[in-house]
N, C-alpha and C positions, 0 to 999 in steps of 0.2 A: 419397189425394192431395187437397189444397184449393188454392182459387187466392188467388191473389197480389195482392192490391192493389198497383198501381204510379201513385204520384201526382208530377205532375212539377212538383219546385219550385222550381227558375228555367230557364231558356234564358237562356244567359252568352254575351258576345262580347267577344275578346280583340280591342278595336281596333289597340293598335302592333301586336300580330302580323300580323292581317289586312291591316292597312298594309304590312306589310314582304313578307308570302309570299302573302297571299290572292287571290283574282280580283279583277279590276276591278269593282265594286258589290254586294260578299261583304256579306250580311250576318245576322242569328242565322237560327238554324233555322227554316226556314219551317212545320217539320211540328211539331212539338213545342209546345206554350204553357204556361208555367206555371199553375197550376192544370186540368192534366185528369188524369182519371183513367181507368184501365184495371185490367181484372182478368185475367187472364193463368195456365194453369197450363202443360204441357207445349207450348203454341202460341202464337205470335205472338200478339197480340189485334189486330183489326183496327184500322188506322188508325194502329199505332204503325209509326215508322220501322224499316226492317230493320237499319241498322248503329246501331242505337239495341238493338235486339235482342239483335246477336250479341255488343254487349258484358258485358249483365244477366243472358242468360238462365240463366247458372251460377248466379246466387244464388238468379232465380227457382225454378231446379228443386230448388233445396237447402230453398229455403223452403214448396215445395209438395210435400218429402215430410219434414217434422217439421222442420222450419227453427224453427219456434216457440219448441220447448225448450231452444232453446242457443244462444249469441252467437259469431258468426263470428271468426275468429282468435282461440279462444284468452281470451276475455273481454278483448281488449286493443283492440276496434276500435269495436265499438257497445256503447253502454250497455245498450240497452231489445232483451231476447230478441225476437226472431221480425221483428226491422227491421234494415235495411241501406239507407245512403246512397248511391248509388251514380252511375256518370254516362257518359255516350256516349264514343266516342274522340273525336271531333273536335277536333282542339287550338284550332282557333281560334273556335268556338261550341258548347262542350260543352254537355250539357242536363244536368242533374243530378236526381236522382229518388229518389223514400222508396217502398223496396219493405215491404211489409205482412204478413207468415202473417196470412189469415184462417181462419174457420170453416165458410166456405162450400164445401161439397164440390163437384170438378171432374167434368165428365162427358166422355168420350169424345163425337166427333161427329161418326166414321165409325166403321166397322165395320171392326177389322182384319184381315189378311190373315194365313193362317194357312199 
């Protein structure tokens, strides 16, 4: 297994949305900024959002065990093997994000329970 680069390339806000459904002074993701980065294999990496998480981490763990070698759906979705555009649920300030196969191998950082 190797970890994942996840770099976040925009934080998006659907203003008429947010206008019409959002809370009163709704505005983009406060957790998220375009330009950071995280490396990420079986776990969360610190500091990223949880529902940021629970909608990526499929491809993360696709991509951190041989993701590299082959393009998601079928050669019909991503051009470039071992990348995946992907992006939070939020509908009215989605974050959208380029996950990475790197070469860097993941390390366990407990000890499991057997």
């Amino acid at each position: 297994m190797t970890k994942v680069r996840i770099t976040v390339l925009k934080a998006t806000f659907d203003e008429e949305l947010a206008a019409e459904y959002g809370a009163e002074g709704l505005a983009p993701c406060p957790m998220m900024k375009a330009g950071q980065v995280f490396l990420a294999d079986y776990a969360k990496p610190e500091g990223f959002c949880d529902e940021a998480w629970k909608a990526v981490y499929q491809y993360v763990f696709a991509l951190a065990h041989g993701g590299g070698d082959f393009t998601f759906y079928f050669d019909d979705w991503m051009r470039v093997p071992g990348c995946a555009i992907v992006s939070c649920n939020d509908g009215l300030r989605p974050v959208i994000m380029k996950l990475e196969s790197t070469d860097i191998p993941a390390q366990l950082d407990y000890e499991p329970v057997r």
